[in-house]
FITORKE-259099 format. One record per residue: x, y, z of N, C-alpha, C in turn; residue in one letter. Coordinates in steps of 0.02 Angstrom, whole numbers, plus 50000, padded with zeros to 5 digits. Example, Ala and Ser with C-alpha at 12.3 -4.5 7.8 and 13.67 -1.06 7.14 Angstrom:
<titis>
506604971650390506154977550390506604983550390A506424988850354506844994750357506455000250394S
</titis>
This chain:
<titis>
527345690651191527035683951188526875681451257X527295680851301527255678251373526775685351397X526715688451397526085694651411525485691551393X525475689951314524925688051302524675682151325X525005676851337525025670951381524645671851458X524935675851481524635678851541523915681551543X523855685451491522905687051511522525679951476X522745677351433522195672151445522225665851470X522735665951533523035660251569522355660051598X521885663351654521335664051687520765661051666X520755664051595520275660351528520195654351519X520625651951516520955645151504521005640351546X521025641351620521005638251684520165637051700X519795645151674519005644651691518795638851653X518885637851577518495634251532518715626851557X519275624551572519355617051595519175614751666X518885620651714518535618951748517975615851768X517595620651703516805620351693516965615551655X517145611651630517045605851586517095601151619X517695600451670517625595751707516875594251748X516585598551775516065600151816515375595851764X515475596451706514815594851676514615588851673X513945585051671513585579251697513805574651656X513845577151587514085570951548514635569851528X515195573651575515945572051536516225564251543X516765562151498517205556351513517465553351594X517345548051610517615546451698517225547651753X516585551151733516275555451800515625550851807X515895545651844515285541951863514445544251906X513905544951888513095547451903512875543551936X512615543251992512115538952001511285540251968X511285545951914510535547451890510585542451841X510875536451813510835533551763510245525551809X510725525951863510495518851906509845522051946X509845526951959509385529551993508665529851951X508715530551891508205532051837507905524651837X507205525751832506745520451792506665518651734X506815522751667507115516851610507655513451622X508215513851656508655509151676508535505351670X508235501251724507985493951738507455490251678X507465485951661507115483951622506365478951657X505595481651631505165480551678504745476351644X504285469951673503805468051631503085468651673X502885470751621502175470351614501655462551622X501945459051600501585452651612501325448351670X501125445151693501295440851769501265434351739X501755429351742501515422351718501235417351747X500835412751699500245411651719500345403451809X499945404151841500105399251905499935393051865X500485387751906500345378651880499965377151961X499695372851939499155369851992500015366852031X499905362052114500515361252123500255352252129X500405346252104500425341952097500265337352174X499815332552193499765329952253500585327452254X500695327252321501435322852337501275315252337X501835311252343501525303652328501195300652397X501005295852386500455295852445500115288352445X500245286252535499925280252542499165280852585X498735275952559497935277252584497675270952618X497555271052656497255265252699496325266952676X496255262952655495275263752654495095257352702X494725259852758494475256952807493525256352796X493275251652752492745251852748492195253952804X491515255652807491135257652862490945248252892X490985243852849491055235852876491575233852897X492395237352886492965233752920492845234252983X493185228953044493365229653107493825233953131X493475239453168493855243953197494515243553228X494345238953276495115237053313495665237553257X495525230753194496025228953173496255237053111X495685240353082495945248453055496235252253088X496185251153151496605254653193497165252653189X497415245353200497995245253217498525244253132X498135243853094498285245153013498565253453024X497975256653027498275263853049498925266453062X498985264553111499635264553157500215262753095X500125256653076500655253353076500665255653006X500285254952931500625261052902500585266752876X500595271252943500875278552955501545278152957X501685273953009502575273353034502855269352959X502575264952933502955265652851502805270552822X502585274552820502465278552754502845283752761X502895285152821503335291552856504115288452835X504455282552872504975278852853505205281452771X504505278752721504735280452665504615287052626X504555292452683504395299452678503785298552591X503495297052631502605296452598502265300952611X501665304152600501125306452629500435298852638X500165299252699499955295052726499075298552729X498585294552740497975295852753497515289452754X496965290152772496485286152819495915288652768X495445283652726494775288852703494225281652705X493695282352698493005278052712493035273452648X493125275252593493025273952534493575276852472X493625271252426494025274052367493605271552300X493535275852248493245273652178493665275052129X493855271352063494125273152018493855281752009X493405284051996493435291752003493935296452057X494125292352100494315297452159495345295652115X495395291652072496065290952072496455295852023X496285300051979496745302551926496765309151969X497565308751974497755316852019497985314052082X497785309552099497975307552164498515304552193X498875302452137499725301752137499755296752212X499415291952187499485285452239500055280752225X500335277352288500855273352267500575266752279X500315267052368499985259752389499325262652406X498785259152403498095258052420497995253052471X497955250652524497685244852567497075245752582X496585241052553496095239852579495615236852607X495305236852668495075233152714494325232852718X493975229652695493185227352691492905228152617X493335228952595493195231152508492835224152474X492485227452430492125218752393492555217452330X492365212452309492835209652261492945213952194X492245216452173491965220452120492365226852114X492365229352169492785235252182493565235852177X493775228852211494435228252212494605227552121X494395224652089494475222552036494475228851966X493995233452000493945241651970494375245651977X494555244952043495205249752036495895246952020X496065241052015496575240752015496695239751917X496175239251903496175239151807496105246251798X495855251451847495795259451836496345261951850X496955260551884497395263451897498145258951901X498375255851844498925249751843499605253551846X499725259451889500175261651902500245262051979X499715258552003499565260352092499555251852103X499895251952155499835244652192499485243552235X498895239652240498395240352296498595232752347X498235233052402498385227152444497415226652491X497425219452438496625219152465496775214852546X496385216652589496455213152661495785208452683X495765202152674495205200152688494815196252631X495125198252562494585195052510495215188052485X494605182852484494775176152493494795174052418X494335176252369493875174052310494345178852244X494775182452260495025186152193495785181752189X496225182252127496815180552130497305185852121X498005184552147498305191152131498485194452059X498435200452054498715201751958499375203851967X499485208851927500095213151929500115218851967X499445220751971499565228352044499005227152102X498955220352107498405217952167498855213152191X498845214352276499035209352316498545207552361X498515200752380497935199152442498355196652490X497855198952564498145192852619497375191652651X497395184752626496785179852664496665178052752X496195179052780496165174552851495765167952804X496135162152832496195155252819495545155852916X494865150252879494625150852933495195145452977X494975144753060495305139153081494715135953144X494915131453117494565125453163494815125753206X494235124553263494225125553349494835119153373X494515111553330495045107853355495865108753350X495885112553290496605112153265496905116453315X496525124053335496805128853396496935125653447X496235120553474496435120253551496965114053557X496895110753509497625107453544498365110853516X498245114553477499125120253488498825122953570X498365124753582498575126953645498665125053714X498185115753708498615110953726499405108453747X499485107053676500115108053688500705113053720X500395117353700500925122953740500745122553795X500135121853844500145122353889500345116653932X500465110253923500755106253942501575108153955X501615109353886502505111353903503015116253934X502455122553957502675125553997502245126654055X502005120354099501565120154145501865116454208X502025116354247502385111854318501675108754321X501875099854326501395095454327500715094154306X500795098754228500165097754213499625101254224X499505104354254499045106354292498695112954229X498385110754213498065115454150497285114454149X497115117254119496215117354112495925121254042X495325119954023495085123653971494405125853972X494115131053957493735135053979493325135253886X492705131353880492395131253807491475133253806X491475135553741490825135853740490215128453754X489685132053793489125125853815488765124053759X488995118053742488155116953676488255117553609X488775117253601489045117653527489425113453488X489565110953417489975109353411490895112153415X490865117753409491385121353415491585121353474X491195121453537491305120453602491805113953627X491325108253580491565103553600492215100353567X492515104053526492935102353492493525107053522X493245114353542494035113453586494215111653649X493495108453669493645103453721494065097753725X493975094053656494225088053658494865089653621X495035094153576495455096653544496315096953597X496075101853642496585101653703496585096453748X496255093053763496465087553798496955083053741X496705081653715497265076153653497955079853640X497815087453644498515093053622498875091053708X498765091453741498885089853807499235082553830X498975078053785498885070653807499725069253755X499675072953687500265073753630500705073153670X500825079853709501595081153743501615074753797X501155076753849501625073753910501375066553903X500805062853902500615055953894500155054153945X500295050854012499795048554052499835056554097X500315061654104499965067654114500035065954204X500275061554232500035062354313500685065954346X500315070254381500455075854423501135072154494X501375074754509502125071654541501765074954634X501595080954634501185080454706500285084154699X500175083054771499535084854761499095092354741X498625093554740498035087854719498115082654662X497555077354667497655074054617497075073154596X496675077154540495945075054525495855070754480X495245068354492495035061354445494425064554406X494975060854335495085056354317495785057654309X495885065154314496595068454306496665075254274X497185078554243497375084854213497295081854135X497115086454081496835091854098495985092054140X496115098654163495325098654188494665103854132X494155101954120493755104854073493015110354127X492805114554101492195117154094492025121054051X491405121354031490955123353976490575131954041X490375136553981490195142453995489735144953961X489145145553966488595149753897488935154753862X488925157253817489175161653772488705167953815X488905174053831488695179553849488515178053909X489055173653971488595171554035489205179754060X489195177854134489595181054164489495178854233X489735185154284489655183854347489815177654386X489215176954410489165169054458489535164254412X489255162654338489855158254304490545158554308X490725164054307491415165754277491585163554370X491455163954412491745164154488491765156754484X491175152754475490995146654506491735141754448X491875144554367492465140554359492935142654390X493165148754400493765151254450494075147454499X493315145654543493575143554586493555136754596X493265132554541493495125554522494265125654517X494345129554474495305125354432495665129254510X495515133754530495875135754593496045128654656X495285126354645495355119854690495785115854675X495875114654618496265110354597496915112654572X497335118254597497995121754579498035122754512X497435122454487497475122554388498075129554385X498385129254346498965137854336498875140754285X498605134854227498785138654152497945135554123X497525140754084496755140354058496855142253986X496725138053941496505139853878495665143053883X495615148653849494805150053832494805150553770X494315145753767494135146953675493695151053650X493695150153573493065156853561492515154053566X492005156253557491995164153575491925167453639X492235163453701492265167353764492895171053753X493135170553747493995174253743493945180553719X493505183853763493375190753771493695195253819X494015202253838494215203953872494225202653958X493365205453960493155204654032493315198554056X493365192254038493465186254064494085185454067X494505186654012494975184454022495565188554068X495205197254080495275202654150495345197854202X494945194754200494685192654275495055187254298X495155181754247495455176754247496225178754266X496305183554237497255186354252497185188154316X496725191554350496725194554413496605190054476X496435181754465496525179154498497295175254483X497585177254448498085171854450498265167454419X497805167354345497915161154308498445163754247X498785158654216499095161054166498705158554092X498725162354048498125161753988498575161253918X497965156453899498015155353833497575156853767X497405160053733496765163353700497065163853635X496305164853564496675168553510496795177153532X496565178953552496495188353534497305187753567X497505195153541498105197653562498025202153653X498485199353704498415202253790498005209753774X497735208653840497675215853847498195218553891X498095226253935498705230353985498505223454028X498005222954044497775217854122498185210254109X498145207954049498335200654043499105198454027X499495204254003499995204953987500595201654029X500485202054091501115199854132500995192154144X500075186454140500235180954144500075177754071X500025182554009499845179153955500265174653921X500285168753892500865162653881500965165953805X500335164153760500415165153687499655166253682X499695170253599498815166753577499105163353523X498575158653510498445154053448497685156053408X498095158553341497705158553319497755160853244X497535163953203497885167153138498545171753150X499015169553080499675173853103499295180453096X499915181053101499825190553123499805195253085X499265199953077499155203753001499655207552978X499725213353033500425216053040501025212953004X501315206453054501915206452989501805202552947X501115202252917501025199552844501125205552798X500855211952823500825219552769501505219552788X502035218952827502635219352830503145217752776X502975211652781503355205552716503035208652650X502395209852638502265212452562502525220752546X502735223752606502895229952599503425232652526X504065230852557504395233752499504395231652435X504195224552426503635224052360503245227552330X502925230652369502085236152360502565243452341X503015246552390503485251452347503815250252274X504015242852290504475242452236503965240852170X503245240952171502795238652103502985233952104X503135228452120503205219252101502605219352084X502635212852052501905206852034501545206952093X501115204352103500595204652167500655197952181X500735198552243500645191052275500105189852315X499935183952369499615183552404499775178852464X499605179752537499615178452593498995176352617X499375169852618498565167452676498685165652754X498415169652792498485170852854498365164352894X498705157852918498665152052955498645151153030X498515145353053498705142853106499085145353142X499495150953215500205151853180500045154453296X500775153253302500705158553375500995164753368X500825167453416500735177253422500635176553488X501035184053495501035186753561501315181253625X501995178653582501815172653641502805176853701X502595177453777502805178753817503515174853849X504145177353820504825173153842504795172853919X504535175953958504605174654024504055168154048X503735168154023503265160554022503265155153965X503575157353919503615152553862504235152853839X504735150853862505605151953822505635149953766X506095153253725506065154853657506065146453642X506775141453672506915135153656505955130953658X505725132753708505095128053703504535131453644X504845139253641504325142353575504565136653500X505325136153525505555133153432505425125753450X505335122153484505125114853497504285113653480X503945118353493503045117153491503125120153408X503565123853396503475126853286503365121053244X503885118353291504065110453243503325106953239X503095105353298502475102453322501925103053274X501805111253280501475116153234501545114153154X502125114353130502145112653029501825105553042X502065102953083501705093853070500925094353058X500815097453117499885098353130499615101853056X500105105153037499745110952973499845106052913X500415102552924500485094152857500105092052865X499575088352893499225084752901499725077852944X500135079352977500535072852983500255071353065X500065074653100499865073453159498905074653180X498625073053174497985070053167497755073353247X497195077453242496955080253315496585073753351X496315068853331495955064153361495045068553354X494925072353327494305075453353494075076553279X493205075453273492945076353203492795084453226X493135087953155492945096053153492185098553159X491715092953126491255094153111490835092853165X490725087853204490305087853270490785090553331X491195088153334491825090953395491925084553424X491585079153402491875072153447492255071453440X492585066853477493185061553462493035057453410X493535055253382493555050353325493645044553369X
</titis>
């Protein structure tokens, strides 16, 4: 028995070798299973592309009639909101109810737009909040907001700037610089003297000079003069230590009022300083300020509120703490609501520019 055990011990060792050895036994992990291409499971299909949706998005439309300056500085100002409210932002000539489905608008502002238009899109698209700039004649709805310029009378400006210039002037000594030949001329002629006459009263100067009839001192300028004009008042109010010049419109143009800073005067105007006028400019008077009117309607216009409206007034801007301290800025405000009540009376008819 153990003999026979012995010859086919060899036998028996061969066959459980080769079995072990073979591809498909129990335990013997392949990589031809992972390696193979039926393995994996493959498709044939490609599925089909989605268009990818505009992101949300604020649009300034700057008509080919808006004023550049002021689209510009709209521009500016909201980019830096829109970015703030991680918006997509853009600038385009024109908007039509056609240009809106797809366009995944949040705010619209628009600047020179007609009434007709304003009124089309905002019934074409009552999921978009628009902000008309400039139109006087529409009322607000539910996704229309306006902000109005309120015109303003020459008299009502020049004596706010009157006044201020009295109150931050050593002895008075002020002057006003108006159009020749006009009624508008002559009204912010007489306008600032009475704004002048408000604060301080008989107005006389403590040393010399002393001109007659007294401070304030006046001259008139052609509209589009220059040169020899612009020197020959210079060097009037110079004679007379004048320090602080209201210019009214429509001279209150850069170049003059360049020039006027470069001799030394300190100024009073509507437009906002330029680099040149900046270090003697007091304030301007004139409409508040557009800027933080779109300011105040802002998170309204995100948030879809009702539409309101702003009407742009009487108001100071740009006005300079190193020449105008804040205490004499909040003393002339007061001044200011009276004049806008009707409770303080300019002395001057709007309509010819006389005195009453």
């Amino acid at each position: 028995m153990s003999r026979r055990l012995a010859q086919f011990l060899p036998v028996l060792l061969f066959l459980a070798l080769a079995a072990c050895a073979l591809p498909g036994s129990q335990g013997q992990v392949t990589d031809t299973a992972l390696s193979s291409p039926q393995a994996l499971p493959t498709s044939t299909s490609t599925p089909p592309l989605s268009e990818t949706p505009n992101p949300p998005s604020i649009v300034l439309v700057a008509t080919p009639s808006a004023d550049p300056a002021l689209a510009a500085s709209l521009q500016e100002r909201l980019a830096s909101l829109a970015e703030e409210a991680e918006l997509h932002f853009e600038t385009r000539p024109a908007l039509t109810p056609a240009d809106l489905p797809g366009a995944n608008l949040r705010v619209a502002v628009l600047l020179g737009a007609d009434d007709a238009l304003l009124t089309s899109l905002a019934s074409a698209a009552p999921e978009v909040q628009f902000l008309a700039i400039g139109s006087s004649n529409l009322e607000p709805s539910p996704n229309l907001s306006l902000v109005s310029f309120q015109a303003q009378r020459a008299d009502l400006q020049a004596f706010l700037a009157g006044y201020i210039a009295a109150a931050v002037t050593e002895d008075w000594r002020v002057g006003v610089v108006s159009e020749a030949g006009t009624p508008n001329g002559k009204a912010a002629r007489n306008g600032f003297t009475n704004g002048v006459f408000f604060f301080c009263g008989l107005c006389r100067p403590v040393y010399p000079p002393f001109p007659i009839p007294g401070y304030p001192l006046t001259w008139e300028l052609a509209a589009g003069g220059g040169g020899a004009d612009w020197e020959a008042a210079m060097a009037y109010f110079k004679e007379w230590s004048v320090k602080t010049i209201y210019v009214a419109d429509p001279l209150a143009e850069a170049p003059l009022l360049d020039a006027m800073a470069a001799s030394g005067f300190n100024l009073i105007a509507s437009p906002a300083p330029t680099a040149a006028t900046q270090s003697v400019w007091i304030a301007s008077v004139g409409s508040a300020d557009l800027l933080q009117a779109v300011e105040a309607l802002w998170p309204d216009l995100l948030a879809g509120k009702e539409g309101a409206r702003l009407d742009l007034t009487l108001a100071i801007t740009h006005a300079n703490p190193a020449l105008f301290s804040p205490g004499r800025q909040d003393y002339v405000a007061h001044m200011l609501a009276d004049l806008q009540q009707g409770y303080i009376d300019t002395g001057v008819d709007p309509a010819s520019g006389e005195m009453r």
